[in-house]
N, C-alpha and C positions, 0 to 999 in steps of 0.2 A: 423309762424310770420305773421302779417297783413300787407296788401298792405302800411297802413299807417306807419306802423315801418320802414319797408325798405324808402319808401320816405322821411320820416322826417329824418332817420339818414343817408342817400346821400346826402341831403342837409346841411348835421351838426347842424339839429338845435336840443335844450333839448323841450320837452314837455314845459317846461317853455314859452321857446320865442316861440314855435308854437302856443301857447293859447298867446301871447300879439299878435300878428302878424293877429291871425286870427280874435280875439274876444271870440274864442269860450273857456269854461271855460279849467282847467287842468284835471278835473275828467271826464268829459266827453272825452277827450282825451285817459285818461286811460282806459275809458271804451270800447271804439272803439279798441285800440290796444291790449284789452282783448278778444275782438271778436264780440265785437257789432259791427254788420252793420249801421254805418250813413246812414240819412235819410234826405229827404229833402234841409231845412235851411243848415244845418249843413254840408251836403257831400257838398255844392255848394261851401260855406262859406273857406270849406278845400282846397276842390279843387284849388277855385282859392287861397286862398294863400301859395300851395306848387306848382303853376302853372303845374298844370296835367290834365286831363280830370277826371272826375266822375266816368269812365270804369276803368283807370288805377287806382287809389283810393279803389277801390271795389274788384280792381285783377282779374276783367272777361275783359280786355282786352287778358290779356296772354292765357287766360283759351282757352278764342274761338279761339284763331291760335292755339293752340296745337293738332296739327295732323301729322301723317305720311302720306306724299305724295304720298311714293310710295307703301300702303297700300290699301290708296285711290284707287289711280290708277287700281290697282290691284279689291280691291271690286268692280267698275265703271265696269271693265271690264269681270267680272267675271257673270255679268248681260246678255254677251250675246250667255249664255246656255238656251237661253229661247225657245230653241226648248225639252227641257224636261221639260215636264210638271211642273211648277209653279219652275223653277230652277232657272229665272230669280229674284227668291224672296227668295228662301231659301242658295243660296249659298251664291249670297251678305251678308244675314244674319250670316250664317256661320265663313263668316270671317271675319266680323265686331266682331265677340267673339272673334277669336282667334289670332288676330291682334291688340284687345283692343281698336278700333275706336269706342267708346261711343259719338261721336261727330254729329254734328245738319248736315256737308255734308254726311258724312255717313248714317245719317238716311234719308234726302233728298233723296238720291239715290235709297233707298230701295224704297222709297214712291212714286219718280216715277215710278219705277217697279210692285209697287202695282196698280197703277191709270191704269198703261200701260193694265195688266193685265185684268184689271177690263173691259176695254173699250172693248178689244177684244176680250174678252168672249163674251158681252151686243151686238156686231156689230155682228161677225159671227154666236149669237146664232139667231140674229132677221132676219140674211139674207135669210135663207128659206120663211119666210113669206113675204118679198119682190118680191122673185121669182114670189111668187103664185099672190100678191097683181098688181105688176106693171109687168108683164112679165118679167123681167130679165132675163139672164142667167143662166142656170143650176150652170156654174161656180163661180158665181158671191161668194160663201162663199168661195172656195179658192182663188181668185181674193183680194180679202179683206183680207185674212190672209198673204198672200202674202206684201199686202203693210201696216200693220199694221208692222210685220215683219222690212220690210224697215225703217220703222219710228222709231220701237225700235233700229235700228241699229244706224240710223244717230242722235236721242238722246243720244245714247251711246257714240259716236265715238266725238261729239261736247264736250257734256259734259269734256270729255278724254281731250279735245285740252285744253279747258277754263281754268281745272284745272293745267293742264300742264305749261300754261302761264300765268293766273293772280290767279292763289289758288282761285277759288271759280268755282261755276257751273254755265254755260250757262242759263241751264235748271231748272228751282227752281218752288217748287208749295209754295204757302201760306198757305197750310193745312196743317196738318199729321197725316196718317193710324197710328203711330207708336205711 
């Protein structure tokens, strides 16, 4: 059933009086409650005269909170095996299939564990030739793995609280590996 059937009939109204109400014709109505996605004129047009947002009208309100919490939690956390080689990416992954989290924090999570990845390979691989360039310390590529290490931790464990208390991540990139 379409977001718009469920709203129109909690409101009790017949497709009749939601086409005088709104303007918009009857068959266009039927057609949207057939499965056409509204667009434009016409989703705004609905919207406001079933007073709903656009989201809820469309049904990706509900879609993007449907997640398991403690799923989540569980994947977020499961991120810091990242002392076995690229575990930080394939376990999260893991149990994002077998937990069913096909969702955008879920992939988030993985994608910073990709970035994460990424960065610390690029830093520890370039720190040898820093030694040699600036003098540094011998140690200086465990020194760095070390507090890259740290960083993956306290992203991890932030993230953990964020979702704990407000359902979303601390930590969000604008891109995604996935």
């Amino acid at each position: 059933m379409s977001g718009l059937v469920e709203i129109r009939e909690k409101r009790n109204l017949t497709q009749k009086e939601l086409a005088e109400r709104s303007g918009i014709s009857i068959r266009t109505i039927q057609r949207i409650e057939a499965g056409t996605a509204p667009k434009g004129f016409t989703l705004k047009t609905l919207a406001e005269a079933l007073s709903v947002s656009e989201e809820e009208l469309l049904g990706t309100k509900k879609r993007s909170r449907a997640f398991d919490k403690k799923a989540l939690q569980m994947i977020n956390l499961s991120s810091l095996l990242f002392f076995i080689p690229f575990g930080n990416i394939f376990f999260p992954l893991l149990l994002i299939k077998i937990k069913k989290q096909q969702n955008a924090i879920a992939k988030q999570l993985v994608n910073i564990q990709i970035l994460w990845t990424i960065s610390m390979i690029v830093v520890v691989g370039i720190s040898p030739f820093l030694v040699r360039w600036v003098g540094a310390s011998r140690q200086l590529s465990l020194q760095l793995l070390l507090i890259f290490c740290l960083l993956n931790l306290f992203i991890i464990l932030r993230n953990a609280v964020a979702l704990a208390k407000h359902d979303r991540l601390y930590f969000r990139l604008n891109f995604s590996f996935l």
